[in-house]
Structure formats: C-alpha cells, structure tokens
C-alpha positions as CSV (number, residue, x, y, z in Angstrom):
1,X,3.0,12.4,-6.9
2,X,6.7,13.5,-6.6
3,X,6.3,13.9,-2.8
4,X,6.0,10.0,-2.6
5,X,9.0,8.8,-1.0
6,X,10.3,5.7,0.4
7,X,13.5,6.0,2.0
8,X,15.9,2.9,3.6
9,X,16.7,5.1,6.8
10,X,18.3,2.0,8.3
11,X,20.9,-0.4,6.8
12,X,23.0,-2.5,9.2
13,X,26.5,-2.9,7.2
14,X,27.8,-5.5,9.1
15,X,25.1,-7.8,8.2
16,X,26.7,-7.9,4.9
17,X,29.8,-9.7,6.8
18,X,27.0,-12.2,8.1
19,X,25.5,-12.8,5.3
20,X,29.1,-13.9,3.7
21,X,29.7,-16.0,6.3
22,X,26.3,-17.8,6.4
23,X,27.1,-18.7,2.2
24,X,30.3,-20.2,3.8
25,X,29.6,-22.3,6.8
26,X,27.6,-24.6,5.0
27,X,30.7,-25.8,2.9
28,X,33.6,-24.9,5.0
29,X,35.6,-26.3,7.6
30,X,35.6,-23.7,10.7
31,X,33.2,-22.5,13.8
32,X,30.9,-19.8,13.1
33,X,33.3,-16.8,14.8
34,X,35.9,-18.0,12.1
35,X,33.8,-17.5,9.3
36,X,32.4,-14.2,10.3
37,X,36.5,-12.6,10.9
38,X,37.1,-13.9,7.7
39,X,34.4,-11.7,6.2
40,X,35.4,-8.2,5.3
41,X,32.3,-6.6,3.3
42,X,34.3,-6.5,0.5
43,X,33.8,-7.4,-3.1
44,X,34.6,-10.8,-2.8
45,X,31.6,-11.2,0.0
46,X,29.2,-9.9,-2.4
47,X,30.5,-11.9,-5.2
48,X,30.1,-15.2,-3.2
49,X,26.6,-13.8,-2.5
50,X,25.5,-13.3,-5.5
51,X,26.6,-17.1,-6.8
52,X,25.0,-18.1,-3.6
53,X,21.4,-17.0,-4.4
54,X,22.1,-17.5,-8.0
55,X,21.6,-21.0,-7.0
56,X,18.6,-20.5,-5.4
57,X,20.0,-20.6,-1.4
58,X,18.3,-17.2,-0.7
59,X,18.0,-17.8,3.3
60,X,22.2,-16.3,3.4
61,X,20.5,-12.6,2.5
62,X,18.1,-13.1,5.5
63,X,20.4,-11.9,7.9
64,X,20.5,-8.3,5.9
65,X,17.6,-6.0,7.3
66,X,16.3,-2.9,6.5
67,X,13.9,-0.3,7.8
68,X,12.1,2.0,5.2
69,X,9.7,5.0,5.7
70,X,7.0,5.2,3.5
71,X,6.4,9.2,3.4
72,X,3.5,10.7,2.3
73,X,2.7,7.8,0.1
74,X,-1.3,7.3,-0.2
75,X,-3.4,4.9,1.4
76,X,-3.4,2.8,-2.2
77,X,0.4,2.1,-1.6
78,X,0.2,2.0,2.5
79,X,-2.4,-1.2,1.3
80,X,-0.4,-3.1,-1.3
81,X,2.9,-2.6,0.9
82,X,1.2,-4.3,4.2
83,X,0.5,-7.1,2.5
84,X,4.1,-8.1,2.5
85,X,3.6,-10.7,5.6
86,X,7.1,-11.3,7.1
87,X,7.5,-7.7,7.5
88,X,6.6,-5.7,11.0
89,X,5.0,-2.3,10.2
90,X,3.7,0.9,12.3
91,X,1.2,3.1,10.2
92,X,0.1,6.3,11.8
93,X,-3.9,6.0,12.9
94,X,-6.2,7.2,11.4
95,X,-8.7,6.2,14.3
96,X,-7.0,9.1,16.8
97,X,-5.3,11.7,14.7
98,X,-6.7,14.0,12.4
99,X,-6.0,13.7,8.9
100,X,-7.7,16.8,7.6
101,X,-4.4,18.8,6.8
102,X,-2.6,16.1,5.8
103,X,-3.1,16.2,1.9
104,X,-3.3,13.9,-1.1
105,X,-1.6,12.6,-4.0
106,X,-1.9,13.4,-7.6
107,X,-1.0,11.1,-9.9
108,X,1.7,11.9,-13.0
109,X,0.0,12.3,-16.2
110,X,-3.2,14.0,-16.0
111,X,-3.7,17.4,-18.5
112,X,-5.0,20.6,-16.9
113,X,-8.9,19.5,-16.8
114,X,-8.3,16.1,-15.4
115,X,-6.1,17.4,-12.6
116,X,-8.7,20.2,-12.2
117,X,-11.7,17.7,-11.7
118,X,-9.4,15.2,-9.5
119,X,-8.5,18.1,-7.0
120,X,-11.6,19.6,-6.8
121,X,-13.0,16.1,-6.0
122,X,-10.8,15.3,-3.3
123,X,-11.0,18.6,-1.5
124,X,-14.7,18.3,-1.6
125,X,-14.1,15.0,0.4
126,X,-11.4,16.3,2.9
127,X,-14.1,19.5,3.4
128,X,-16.9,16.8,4.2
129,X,-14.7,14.7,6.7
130,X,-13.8,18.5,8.4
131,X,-17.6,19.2,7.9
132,X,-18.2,15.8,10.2
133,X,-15.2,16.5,12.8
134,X,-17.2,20.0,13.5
135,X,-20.6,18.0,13.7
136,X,-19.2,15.9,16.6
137,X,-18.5,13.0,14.7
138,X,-15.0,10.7,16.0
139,X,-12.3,10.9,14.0
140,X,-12.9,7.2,13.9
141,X,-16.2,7.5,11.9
142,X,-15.5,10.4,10.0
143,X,-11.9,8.7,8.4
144,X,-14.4,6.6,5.8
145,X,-15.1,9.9,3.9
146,X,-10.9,9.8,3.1
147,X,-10.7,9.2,-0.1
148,X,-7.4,6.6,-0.9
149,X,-5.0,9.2,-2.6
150,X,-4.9,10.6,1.5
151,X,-1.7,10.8,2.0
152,X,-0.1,8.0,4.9
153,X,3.3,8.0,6.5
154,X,4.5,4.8,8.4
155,X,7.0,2.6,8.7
156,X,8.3,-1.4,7.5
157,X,11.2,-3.5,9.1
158,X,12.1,-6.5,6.7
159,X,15.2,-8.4,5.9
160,X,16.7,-8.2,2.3
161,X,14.9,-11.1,1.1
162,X,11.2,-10.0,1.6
163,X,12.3,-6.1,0.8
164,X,13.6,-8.2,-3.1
165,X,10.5,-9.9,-3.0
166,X,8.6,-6.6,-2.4
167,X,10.6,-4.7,-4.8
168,X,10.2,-7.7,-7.4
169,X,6.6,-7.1,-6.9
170,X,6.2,-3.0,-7.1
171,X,8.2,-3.2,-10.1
172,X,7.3,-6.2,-12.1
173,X,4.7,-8.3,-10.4
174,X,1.2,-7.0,-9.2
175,X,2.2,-3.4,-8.5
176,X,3.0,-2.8,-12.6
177,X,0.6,-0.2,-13.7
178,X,0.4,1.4,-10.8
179,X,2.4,4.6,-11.3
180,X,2.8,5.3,-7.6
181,X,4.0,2.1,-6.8
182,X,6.5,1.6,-9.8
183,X,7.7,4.9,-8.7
184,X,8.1,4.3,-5.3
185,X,9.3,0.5,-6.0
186,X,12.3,1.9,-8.5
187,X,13.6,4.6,-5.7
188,X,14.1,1.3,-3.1
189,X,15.7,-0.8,-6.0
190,X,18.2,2.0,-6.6
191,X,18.9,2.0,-2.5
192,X,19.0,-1.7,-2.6
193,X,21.4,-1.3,-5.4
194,X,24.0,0.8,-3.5
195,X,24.4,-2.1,-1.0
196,X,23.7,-4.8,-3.3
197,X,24.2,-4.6,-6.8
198,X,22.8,-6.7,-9.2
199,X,21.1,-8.6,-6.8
200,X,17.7,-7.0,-8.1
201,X,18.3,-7.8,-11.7
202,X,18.7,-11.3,-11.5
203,X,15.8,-12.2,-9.3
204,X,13.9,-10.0,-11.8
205,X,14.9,-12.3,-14.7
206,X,13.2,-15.5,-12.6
207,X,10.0,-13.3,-11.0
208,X,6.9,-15.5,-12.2
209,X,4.4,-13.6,-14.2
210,X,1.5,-12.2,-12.0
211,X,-2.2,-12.7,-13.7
212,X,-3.5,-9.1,-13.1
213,X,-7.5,-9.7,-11.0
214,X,-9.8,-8.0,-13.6
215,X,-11.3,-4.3,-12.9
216,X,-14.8,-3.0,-13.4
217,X,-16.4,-1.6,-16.2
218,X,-19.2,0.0,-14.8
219,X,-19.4,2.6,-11.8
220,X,-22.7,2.7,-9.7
221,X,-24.5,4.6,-6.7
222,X,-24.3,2.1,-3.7
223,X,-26.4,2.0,-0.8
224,X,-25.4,1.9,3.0
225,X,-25.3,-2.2,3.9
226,X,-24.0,-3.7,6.9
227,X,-21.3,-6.6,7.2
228,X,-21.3,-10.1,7.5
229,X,-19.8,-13.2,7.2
230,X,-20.1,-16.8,5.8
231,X,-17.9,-20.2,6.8
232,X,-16.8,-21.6,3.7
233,X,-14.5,-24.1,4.8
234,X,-14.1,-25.8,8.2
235,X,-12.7,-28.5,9.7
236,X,-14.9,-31.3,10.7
237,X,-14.5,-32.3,14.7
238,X,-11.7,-30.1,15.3
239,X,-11.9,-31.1,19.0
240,X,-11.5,-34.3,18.5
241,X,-8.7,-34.1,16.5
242,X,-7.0,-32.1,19.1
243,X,-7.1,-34.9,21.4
244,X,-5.8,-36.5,18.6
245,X,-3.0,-34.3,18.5
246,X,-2.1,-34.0,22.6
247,X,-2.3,-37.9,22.5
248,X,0.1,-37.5,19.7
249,X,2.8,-34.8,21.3
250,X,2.0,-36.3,24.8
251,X,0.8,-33.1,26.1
252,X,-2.3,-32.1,28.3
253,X,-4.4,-35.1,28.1
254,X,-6.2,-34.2,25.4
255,X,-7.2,-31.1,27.8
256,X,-8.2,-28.8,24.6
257,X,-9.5,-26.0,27.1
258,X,-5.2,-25.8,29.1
259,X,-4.5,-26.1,25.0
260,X,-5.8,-22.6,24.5
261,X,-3.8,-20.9,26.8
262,X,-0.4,-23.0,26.4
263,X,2.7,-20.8,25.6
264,X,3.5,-23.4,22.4
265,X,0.0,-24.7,21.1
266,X,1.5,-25.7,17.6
267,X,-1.1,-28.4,17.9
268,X,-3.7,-25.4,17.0
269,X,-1.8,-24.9,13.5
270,X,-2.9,-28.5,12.2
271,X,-6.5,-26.6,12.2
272,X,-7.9,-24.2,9.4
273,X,-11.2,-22.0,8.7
274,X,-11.8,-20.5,6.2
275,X,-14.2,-17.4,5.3
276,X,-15.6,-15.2,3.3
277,X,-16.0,-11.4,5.0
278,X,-18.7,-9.4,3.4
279,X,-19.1,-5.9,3.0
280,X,-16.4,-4.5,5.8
281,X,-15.4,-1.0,4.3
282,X,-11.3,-0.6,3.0
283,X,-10.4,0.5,6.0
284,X,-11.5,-2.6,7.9
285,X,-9.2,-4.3,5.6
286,X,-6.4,-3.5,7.0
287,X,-7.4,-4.9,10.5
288,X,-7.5,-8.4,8.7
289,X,-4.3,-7.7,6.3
290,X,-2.2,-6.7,9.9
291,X,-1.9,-10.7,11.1
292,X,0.7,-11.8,9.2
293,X,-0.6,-15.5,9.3
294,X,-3.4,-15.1,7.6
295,X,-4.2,-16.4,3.7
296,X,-5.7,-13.4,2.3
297,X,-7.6,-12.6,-1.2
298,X,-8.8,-9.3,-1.5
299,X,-10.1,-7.6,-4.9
300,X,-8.3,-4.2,-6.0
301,X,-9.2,-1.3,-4.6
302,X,-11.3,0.5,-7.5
303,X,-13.6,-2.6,-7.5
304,X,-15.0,-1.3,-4.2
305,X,-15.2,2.0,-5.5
306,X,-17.2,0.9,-8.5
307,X,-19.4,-0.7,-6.8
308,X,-20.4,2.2,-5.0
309,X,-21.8,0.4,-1.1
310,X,-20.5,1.9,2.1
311,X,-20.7,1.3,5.7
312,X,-22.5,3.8,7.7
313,X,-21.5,4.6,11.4
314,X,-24.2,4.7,14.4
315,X,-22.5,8.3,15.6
316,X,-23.5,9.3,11.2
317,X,-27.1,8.6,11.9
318,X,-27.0,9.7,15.0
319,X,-26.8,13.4,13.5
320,X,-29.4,14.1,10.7
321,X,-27.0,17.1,9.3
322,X,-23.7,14.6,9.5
323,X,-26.0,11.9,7.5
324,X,-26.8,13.9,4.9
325,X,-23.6,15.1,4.3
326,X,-22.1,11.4,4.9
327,X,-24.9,9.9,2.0
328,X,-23.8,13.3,-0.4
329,X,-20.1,12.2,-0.2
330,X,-20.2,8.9,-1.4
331,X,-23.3,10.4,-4.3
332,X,-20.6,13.0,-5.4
333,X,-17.6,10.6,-5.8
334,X,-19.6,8.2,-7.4
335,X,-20.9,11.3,-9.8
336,X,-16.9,12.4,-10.0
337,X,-15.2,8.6,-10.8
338,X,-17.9,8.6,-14.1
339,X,-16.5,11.6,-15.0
340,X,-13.1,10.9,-14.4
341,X,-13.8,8.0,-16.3
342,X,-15.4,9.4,-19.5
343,X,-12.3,12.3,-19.5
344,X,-10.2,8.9,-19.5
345,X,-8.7,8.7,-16.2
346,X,-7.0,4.6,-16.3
347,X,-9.1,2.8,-13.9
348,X,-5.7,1.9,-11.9
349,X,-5.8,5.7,-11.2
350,X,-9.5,5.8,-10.2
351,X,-8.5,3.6,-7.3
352,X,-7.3,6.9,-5.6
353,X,-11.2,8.2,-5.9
354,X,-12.3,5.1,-3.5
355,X,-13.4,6.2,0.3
356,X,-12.4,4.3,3.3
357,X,-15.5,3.7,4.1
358,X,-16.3,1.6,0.2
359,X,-17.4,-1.5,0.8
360,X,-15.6,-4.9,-0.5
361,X,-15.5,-8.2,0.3
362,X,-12.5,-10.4,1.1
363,X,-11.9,-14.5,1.8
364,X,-9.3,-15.6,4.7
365,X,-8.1,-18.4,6.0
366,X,-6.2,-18.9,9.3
367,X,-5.4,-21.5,11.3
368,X,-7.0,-22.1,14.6
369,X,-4.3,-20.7,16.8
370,X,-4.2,-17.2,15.1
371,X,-7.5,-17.4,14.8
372,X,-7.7,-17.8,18.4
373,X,-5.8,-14.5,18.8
374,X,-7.9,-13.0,16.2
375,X,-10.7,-13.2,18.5
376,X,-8.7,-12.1,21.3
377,X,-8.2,-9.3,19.7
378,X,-11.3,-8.7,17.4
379,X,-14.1,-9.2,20.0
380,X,-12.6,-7.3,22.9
381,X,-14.8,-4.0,23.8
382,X,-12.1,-1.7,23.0
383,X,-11.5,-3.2,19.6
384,X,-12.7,-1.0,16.8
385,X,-16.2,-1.6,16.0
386,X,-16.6,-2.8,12.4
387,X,-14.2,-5.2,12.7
388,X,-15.6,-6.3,16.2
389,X,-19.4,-6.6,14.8
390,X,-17.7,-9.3,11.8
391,X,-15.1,-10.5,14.5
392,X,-18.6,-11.3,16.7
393,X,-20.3,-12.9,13.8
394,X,-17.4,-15.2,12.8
395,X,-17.1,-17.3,15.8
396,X,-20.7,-17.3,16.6
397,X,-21.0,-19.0,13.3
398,X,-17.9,-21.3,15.1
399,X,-19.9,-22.1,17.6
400,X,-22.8,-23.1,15.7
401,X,-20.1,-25.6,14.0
402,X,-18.6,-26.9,17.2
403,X,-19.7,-25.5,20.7
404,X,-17.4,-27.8,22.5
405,X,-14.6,-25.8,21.4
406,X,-15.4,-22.4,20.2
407,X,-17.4,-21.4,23.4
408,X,-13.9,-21.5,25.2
409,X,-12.7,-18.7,22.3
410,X,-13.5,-15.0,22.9
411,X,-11.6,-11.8,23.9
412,X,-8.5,-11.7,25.7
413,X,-10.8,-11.9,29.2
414,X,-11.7,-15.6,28.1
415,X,-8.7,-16.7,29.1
416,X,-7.6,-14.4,32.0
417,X,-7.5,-10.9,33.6
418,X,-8.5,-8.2,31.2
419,X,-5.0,-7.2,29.5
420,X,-6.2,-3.5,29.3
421,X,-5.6,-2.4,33.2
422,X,-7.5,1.0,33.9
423,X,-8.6,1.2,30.0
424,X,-10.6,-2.0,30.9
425,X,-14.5,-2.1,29.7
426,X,-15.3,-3.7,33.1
427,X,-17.8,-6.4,31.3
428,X,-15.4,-9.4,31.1
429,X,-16.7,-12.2,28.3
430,X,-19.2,-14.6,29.0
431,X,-19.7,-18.1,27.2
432,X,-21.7,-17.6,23.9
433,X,-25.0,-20.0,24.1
434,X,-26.6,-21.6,21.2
C-alpha cells in the first residue's frame, strides 16, 4: 500500500492574502484593493484566520484552492474521494485504456499466507480481464473483471474548505477503518498543515460522529441479473406547477417546453424525483456519483461483493469461451473472499476483492433540472451502455407519471442538433409513447 500517494501539486500562495482580506472586509472600513495590500501572508493573516473560522465564518478559506493527484490509489479510495461534491475531478478511463499492467494495492498488515492468497487472487483476475482483451472483448466489458484494489490515478480541484471537510472525513469521519484512506487522508493533513497550521485540529475537535452503514456477514455465489429501476418519490403535477412557477418569475408564459432549454431554468430546481437504481454494477456507480447535484446513498463496497450478483455484457455472451471465463471469475473471487475471510482478513479489507462488475443498488435524488441533463447525457447513443439501459428505464417510468412533461426530456438531440459533430449516431431522439 505504500505506493498510495496523494500529493497537493498545486497551492496558490496568494490566496492566503485573500483569504485575510475576505475575514476583514466584513468588519472594516476600506474598498476591497485596500484590504488585500494590507495583507502580507504573514502570521498575523493566518492568525486572524484561524479566529475567523473558530467562529464558524468558514466561507473566508473558500478562496484557498488546491489541486491534488491521487496516484496509484485503488478504485476503493478513487470511490469514497468522488463523492466529495463541490470538487471537479478527471479519473483516467477505464472504458478506453487498458488497465492490465497497471497493478494493485496490498493492504498493510497481512502475514505471509494472507498476502499469498490476496495476490494470487487478484492476478488470477487481472489474467482473466487479459484472457477477455485477447478474446475480442472491449476494454469496456472486460474492466468488470477488475477487482477494486486496481490501482487508479486521477485528479481533484477543491478549495480549502471541501479539501478540510474531506480530510475531516478520511481521517475521522466515514473513511476511519479504512487503512488506505487514513493513510492517504494523514499525508494531505500534513500538506494542509504546512500552509495552514492548526486549521485541521480544530475542525477535528467539532467533526460530528459518523454512524458507520453495517457490513455483511455472509459471502455468497451470485447470479448474472440485469438492472432496473423504481420511482420512489415524485412530485405530483410537476407541469403544473411550473406554470405556477413562470407565472411566479414572470417568465415564458408558463411555456414549460422554451423552459427546458432556457440558459437559467432555476424554476426546474423547485422539482425533485427520487429513485432507487437496482442492480447497476460498481462501476456504473460512478456515472451517478460524477453529477455533483445529486443526493446520493450508496452501501459500502464489500456489500456488493458479498452478495456475489454481477452484470453480464452482450459482447461476454457473445463468445462462449469469454462467458465461461467471465461466470469462473466472479465463482473464484467469491471462493477466495470466504477464504480470506475465514484466515481473518477485516471485512473493510475484503472490499478490495469486489469486481467492477458486482452488483449493488443505490437511491438518488435530483432535482428536475439536473435531472434533465442526466438524461441528456445518460440516454444519448454514445453514452455507456449500462448506465443508458437504467438512464432509458428512469424516465420512461417519468413518463408513465407525467407525459406532458417528460416526453419533451431525452438526449441532448431533444433539444437541438446532435452535440457530437462527426461522432454523431445519426438516429436523433424521438418522443417516447405510452
């Protein structure tokens, strides 16, 4: 696990001078240029900063930023870290490049037998996604035999606020007990630190407890099952209250359709759906977990693992030979994790024996303008095609709900000319019927 590494590569300085003169303008006499020449980055700036979010006025740190590269972290931390929302983040695909050399991570602690059965186990599965490759299987397909040790390199942009929050959470919030992440969380508190210091310590002092979810007991075999969703929640005559809304603002008489493609449709955000997503593998996670306003609950990791169900690609069945060695994979790390288990491997650590392509479900809500670009998104031909199939099957089950509106809502072609140029699928969207 040593090779983990997350490194601030850049730290703007002079925000520190901003950030000083945002705790002063609020209380002194003096135009905004003032205040910032009469900041040095000295001591005395980061004292008044400190007394400033002492007091609970943490928007003065906001102006600090910070860009961090994960390296060779796995796909367990690449997951928890996304889910920081007001962050922007570039993760390196694993729908176009090929991960078979790009190794694993082995977590601290296990004796010579455990680490034996753990590396043997997870070569196995990096020998059965090359095995796949050779069969003529995309990359695409072939990434859900990756098992979530795989090791991922990308990078996060955040200002100092969300990167406390984040380090708040590694360290004593949801990521404690996770040895990768604590590790990893304590080498960006001692960077923070540097720039910072003490900052860390006394946020950590008001961090609310986090109730941990509760893990499985019991590992099984799954089967292949396909996914699906369910509307839980939805808001009753959304068009109507649209109208409502335009009336309201005075905008586009009540024209709901000219509302969807409106450069400032905050009228949208007064309207929330909520769902449950079932059985979309881990990797299709992350397509949900990547728009940032989105309410999202999704189990741990190992949960999906333990319950053993995977998704199984067209191009898989397609080839008898790749099938068999898809269906063996998921046998084998099923066999593997109860063995793991029984040696007493912590269940945190069996998360890195999950596949991408383990099956979980996951509840969301969003309001109806990003779920509006969701769909625009989601349901274009060119998405990826798990999370197009449950894209697909969300707003048809919108439209069953209310036509009048959620016939208008489909890929980016709905609204206009294809965004895609030459990479275009040539079949622009037609109106779902009932």
């Amino acid at each position: 696990m040593n090779q983990s590494k997350a490194i601030i590569i850049v730290e703007n300085r002079e925000a520190l001078r901003v950030a000083a003169s945002a705790a002063r303008i609020s209380t002194q006499q003096g135009t905004a240029m003032e205040m910032f020449e009469g900041s040095r980055g000295d001591e005395r700036d980061l004292k008044l900063i400190g007394k400033v979010l002492s007091s609970g006025h943490k928007s003065v740190i906001e102006h600090q930023t910070f860009s961090v590269a994960f390296n060779d972290v796995s796909v367990l931390v690449e997951q928890f870290v996304i889910e920081c929302r007001l962050a922007s983040f570039t993760v390196k695909s694993r729908r176009y490049v090929d991960f078979a050399g790009a190794g694993f991570v082995v977590p601290d602690g296990l004796d010579e037998a455990r680490e034996r059965l753990y590396r043997e186990t997870m070569q196995a599965r990096f020998a059965d996604y090359e095995r796949l490759l050779a069969l003529g299987v995309p990359k695409e397909d072939a990434r859900f035999l990756l098992p979530y040790c795989l090791r991922s390199n990308f990078f996060m942009t955040l200002n100092a606020r969300e990167l406390i929050g984040l380090i708040c959470a590694m360290l004593y919030g949801r990521g404690k007990g996770m040895t990768e992440v604590e590790a990893l969380g304590a080498q960006l508190k001692e960077q923070f630190d540097a720039l910072y210091p003490g900052v860390i310590e006394r946020e950590a002092t008001r961090y609310p407890e986090c109730a941990p979810m509760a893990l499985p007991e019991t590992i099984r075999q799954g089967t292949a099952r396909e996914g699906d969703a369910e509307l839980l929640n939805a808001f009753e005559d959304a068009a109507g209250f649209l109208k409502e809304m335009c009336a309201f603002t005075g905008r586009l008489d009540g024209d709901i359709i000219a509302l969807l493609t409106d450069a400032r449709p905050r009228e949208l955000e007064m309207v929330r759906y909520t769902f449950r997503v079932k059985r979309v593998s881990l990797a299709c996670v992350t397509h949900f977990t990547r728009h940032r306003m989105v309410s999202l609950l999704v189990p741990p990791v190992v949960r999906a693992m333990a319950e053993g169900d995977f998704v199984l690609p067209e191009t898989v069945k397609a080839i008898p030979e790749a099938e068999a060695v898809y269906r063996a994979a998921f046998e084998a790390q099923a066999r593997a994790a109860r063995q793991a288990r029984d040696m007493g491997i912590s269940m945190q650590d069996l998360s890195y024996f999950a596949l991408s392509g383990h099956e979980i479900d996951l509840v969301l809500a969003m309001n109806l303008r990003e779920l509006a670009h969701f769909m625009r998104l989601r349901t274009c031909n060119r998405a990826q095609w798990e999370i197009r199939g449950v894209a697909w099957k969300m707003l048809k089950l919108l439209c069953g709900k209310e036509p009048e509106l959620f016939t208008h809502i489909g890929p980016s072609c709905a609204y206009g000319p294809c965004p895609e140029g030459k990479m275009s699928c040539g079949k622009p969207y037609k109106r779902m019927r009932n």
